[in-house]
Each structure stands twice: as C-alpha cells, then as structure tokens.
C-alpha positions as CSV (number, residue, x, y, z in Angstrom):
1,X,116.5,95.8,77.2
2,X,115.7,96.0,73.2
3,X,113.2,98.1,72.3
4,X,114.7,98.7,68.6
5,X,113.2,96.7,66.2
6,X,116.1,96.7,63.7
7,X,118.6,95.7,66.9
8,X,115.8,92.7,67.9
9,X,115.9,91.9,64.5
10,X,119.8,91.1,64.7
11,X,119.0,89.4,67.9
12,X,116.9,87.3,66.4
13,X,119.3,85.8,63.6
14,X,120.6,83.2,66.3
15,X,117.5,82.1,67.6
16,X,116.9,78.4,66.2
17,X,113.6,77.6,68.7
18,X,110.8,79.8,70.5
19,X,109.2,78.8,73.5
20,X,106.1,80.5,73.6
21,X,103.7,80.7,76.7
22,X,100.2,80.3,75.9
23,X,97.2,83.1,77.6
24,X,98.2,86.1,77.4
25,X,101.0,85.7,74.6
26,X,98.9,83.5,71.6
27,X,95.5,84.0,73.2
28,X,93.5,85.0,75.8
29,X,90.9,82.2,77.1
30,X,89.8,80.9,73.9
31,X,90.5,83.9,72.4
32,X,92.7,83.2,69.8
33,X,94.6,86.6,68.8
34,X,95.1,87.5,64.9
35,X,98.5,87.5,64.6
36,X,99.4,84.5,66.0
37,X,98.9,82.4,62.8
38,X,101.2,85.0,60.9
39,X,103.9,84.3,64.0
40,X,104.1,80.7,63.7
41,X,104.1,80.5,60.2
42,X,106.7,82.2,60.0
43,X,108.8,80.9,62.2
44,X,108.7,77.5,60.4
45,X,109.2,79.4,56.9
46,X,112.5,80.9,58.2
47,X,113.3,77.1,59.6
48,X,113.3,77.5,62.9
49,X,110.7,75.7,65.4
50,X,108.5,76.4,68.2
51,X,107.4,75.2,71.3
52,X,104.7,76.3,73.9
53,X,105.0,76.1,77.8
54,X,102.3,77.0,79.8
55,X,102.5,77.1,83.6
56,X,98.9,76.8,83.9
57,X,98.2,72.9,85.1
58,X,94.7,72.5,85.2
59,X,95.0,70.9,82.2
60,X,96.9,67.9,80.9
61,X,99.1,67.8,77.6
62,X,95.6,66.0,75.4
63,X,93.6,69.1,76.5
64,X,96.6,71.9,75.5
65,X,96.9,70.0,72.1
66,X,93.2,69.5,71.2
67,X,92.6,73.0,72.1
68,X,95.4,74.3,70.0
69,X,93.9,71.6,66.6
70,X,90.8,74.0,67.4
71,X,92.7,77.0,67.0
72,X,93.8,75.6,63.4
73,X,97.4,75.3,65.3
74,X,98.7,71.5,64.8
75,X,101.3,70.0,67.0
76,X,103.3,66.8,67.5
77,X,103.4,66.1,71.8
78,X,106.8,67.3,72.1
79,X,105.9,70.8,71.0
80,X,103.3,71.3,74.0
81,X,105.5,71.4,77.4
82,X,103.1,71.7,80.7
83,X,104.7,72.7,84.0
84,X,103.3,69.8,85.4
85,X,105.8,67.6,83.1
86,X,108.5,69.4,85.0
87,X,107.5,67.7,88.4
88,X,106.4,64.7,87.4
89,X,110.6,64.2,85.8
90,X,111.8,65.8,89.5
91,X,109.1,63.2,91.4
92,X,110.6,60.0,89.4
93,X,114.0,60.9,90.1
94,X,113.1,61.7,93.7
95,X,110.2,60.0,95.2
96,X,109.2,57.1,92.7
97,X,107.3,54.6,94.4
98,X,105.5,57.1,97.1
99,X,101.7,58.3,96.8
100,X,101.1,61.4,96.0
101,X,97.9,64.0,96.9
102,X,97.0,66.1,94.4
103,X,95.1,68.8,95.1
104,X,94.0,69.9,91.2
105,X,91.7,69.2,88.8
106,X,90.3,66.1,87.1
107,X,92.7,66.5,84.4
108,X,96.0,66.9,86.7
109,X,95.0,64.2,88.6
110,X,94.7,62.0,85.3
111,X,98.5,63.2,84.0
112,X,99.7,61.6,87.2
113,X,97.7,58.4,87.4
114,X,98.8,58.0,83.8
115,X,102.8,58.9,84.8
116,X,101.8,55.3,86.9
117,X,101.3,57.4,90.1
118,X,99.0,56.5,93.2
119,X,97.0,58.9,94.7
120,X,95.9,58.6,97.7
121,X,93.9,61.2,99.9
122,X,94.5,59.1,103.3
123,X,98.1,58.8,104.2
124,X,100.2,60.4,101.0
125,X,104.3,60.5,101.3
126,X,104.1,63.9,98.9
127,X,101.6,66.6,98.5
128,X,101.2,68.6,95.7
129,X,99.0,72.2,94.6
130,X,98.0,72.5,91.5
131,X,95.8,74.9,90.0
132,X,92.5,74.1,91.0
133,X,89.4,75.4,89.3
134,X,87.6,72.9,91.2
135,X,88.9,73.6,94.7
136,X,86.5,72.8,97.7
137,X,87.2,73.8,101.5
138,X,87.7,70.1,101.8
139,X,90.9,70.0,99.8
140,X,91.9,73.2,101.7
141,X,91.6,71.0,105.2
142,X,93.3,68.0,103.8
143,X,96.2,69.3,102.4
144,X,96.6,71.9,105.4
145,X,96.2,69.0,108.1
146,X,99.0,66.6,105.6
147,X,101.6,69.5,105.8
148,X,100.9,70.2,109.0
149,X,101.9,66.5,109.7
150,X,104.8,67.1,107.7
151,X,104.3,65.4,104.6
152,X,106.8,66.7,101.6
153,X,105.3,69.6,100.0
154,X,105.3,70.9,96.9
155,X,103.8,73.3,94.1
156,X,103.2,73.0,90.3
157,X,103.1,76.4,89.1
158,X,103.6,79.7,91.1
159,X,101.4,82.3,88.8
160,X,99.4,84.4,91.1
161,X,96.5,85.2,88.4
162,X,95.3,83.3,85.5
163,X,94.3,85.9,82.4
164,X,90.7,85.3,80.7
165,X,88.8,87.0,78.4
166,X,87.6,90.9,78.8
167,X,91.0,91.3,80.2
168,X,89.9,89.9,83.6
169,X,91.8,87.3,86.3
170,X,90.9,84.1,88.3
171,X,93.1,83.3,90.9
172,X,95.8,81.0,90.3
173,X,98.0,78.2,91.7
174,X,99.9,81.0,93.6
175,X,96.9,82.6,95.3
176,X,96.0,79.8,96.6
177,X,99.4,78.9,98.0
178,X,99.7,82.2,99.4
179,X,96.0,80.5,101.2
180,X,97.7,77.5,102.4
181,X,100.6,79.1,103.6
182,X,98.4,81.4,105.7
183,X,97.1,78.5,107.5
184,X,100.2,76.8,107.9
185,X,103.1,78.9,107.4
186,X,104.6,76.7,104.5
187,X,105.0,77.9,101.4
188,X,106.1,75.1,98.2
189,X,108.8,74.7,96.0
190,X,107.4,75.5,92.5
191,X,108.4,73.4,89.2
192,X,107.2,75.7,86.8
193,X,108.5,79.1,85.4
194,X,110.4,80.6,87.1
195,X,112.0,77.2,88.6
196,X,115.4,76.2,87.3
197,X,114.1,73.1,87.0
198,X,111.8,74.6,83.9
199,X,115.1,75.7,82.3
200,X,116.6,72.2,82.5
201,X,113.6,70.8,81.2
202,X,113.5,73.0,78.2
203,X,116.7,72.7,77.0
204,X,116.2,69.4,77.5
205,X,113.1,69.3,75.2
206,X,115.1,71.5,72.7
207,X,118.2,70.1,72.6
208,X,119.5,73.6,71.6
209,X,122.1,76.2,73.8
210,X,120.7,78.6,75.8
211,X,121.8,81.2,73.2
212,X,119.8,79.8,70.4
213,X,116.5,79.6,72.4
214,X,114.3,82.8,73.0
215,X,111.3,82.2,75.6
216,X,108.7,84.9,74.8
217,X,105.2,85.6,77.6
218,X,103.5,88.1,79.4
219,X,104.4,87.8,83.5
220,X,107.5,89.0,84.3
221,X,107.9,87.2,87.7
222,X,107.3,83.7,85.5
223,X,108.2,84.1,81.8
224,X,111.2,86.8,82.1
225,X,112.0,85.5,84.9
226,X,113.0,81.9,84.4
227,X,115.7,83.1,81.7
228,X,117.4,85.4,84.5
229,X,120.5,84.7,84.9
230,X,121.4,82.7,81.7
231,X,121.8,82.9,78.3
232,X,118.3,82.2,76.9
233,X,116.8,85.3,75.3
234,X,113.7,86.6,77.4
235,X,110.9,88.3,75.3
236,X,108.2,90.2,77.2
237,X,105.0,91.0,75.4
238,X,102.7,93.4,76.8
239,X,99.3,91.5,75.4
240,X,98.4,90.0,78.6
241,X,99.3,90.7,82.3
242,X,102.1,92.5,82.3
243,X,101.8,96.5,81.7
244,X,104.6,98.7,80.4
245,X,103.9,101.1,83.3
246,X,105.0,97.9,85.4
247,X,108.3,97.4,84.5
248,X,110.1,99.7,87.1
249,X,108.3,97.4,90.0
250,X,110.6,94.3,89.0
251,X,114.6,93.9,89.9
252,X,114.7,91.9,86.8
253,X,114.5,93.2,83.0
254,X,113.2,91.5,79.8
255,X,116.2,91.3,77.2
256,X,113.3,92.1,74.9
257,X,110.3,93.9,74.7
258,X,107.7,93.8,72.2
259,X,103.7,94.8,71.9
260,X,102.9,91.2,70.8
261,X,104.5,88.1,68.8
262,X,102.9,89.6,65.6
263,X,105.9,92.3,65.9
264,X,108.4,89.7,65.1
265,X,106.5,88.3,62.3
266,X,108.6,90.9,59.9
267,X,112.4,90.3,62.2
268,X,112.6,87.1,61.1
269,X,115.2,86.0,58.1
C-alpha cells in the first residue's frame, strides 16, 4: 500500500480514467466537499477523464446527474455509472422477458420500467432489493413470502450503511438483506461493488486496461474491494466511512491511501 506521495505520484502517470464513488469520497449528503472542484479540474487539465460510480440505488442516473449540475459539476450520461445499470445489463442477458419485483424506491422502480421492464408485485419470475428509503413491513412480507416460494433472487448493492451529513449512517441495501435473510435464510447475489460484474461493466464504460484505470472511495469491503485481485489501481480515502484505525480488520489492502481526492490534486502531470 502507498502511502508516499512522491511514489503515488509515479503511480499516477499511467492512470488515463478515475472512477470516483460519490458520499463519502466527493461529498457527504449534499455536502459538497472543497476540494472536489480543484480534483476534477484537474484531472481534465492533465487530459485524463473521470467517472463516478455509486453503489447507492435509490436513485436513478437523472437524479445523480441533476444533483451533480447543482453541485456546479456537469456531466454527459456516460460519466454517471449507478450499480443498478450493472443488473439491469446481467437481467437482459439473463432473464429478458420475465417480471421483476422491486423492492426500492420510486426512482429504482422508474430505471426499470424505463429499461422496458414489468413489475409486477403478484406473481414475479425475479425479485430484486434495492436500497429502500421507503421500505414498509409490507415489502418486507412480500418479498420474504416470493423467496420463500423460490423465486430468483437477487441484490443491487451490498453497502451495509449509507454516510450522511454530521458524519452519521442510515442503513443500507445490505442491512436490510442481512433482514431478509434472517427471515429466510437467503442471502442475494449483489451487482454492485464489490461484484465482478461491476468490474466488467466499468471497463466496459471506459474502454481502457485495467492498469490505466484507478477506482478511488471510502468502504473498503465495496470500493477497494472490487479491484482485488486485478490490475485496476484501488484508492482508499479516509473522508467518509472507512477509518485508518480500520485497516488491520480487512484481508484486503488498498494499493493507495490518501486523506481525500484533494491530495492528488498536486500528483497529477
């Protein structure tokens, strides 16, 4: 793991695309952090580009890029990657024609109806969690009672805790899993970080080698841990959940670690 910024600043000459996660690495809530601006600018002065992937999929792709125009940060569609577009390429490939459950929010369940899925809460082929700001006990039963009648299961994102402002948590798509799985003993196959899937789909997206892509976030078992295992460059930064105290709990490492994206604003050439 680099912790030397004049060796992370060689590391950096091959890297021709960041992936950036969004809470906890360029904000927190609507928080947007200072640096940030300074970050991005530079990436695209030094010609390189950048991407964001957030696992969090209460949102859809319109929402993530209207919220970034607020932030004074404008991009094009294929710069904002959503876990949920990693599931909805694995569910065409895979289950096209079946109906789906959703359990998620108003906004997930629009990204699928406008993918051209049907949803239907009666007698789905597929289920899917989500993470669900708006979950009721209702949802709970459904999708409980649908797995226990073994319908396909899956999950969206596997984040345990979602970071907010004042340095707080809500529970996330994986909490609530964790829920289900309680009542069921079934636990999903997730399509976001840390899924291999999510690799495929960036490099997809990218159209780069693994060695000239650097994935930078805060959660170790999500953002470090996707890149295990290949040659993508895995940036920690220690602005939202993760703590450096931390580190020794995990099997896997960071290749990187900084104290936020700002600290590469000046490794950049």
């Amino acid at each position: 793991m680099l912790t030397d910024l004049n060796e992370i600043k060689e590391r950096m000459k091959g890297i021709k695309a960041f992936v950036l996660d969004m809470d906890g690495t360029i904000y927190l809530g609507n928080e947007l952090f200072p640096y940030t601006h300074t970050f991005l600018d530079k990436v695209e002065e030094t010609g390189r580009k950048y991407y964001f992937f957030t696992n969090n999929s209460s949102k859809d792709l319109d929402m993530y890029i209207s919220k970034l125009s607020k932030m004074d940060i404008h991009i094009t569609e294929d710069q904002m990657m959503v876990s949920t577009d990693v599931i909805l390429e694995y569910l065409h490939g895979h289950h096209k024609g079946e109906h789906l459950y959703v359990v998620g929010t108003p906004a997930l369940l629009r990204a699928f109806e406008k993918d051209g899925w049907i949803l239907d809460d009666e007698n789905p082929d597929v289920v899917i969690l989500g993470f669900d700001t708006t979950l009721t006990y209702e949802k709970l039963e459904k999708i409980c009672t649908f797995i226990r009648h073994g319908k396909t299961y899956y999950g969206i994102n596997s984040d345990l805790n979602c970071p907010i402002e004042g340095g707080e948590f809500i529970p996330d798509c994986g909490s609530i899993a964790r829920c289900i799985e309680s009542s069921t003993g079934v636990y999903p196959e997730f399509f976001g970080k840390p899924s291999p899937r999510t690799l495929e789909y960036i490099q997809k997206v990218t159209k780069l080698e693994p060695e000239e892509i650097a994935i930078i976030g805060d959660r170790m078992y999500t953002d470090i841990a996707v890149a295990d295992g290949s040659d993508i460059v895995s940036v920690l930064v220690l602005s939202g959940e993760t703590k450096k105290e931390e580190l020794s709990n995990y099997s896997i490492q960071p290749d990187i670690m900084i104290d936020n994206i700002g600290v590469l604003s000046d490794l950049l050439d």
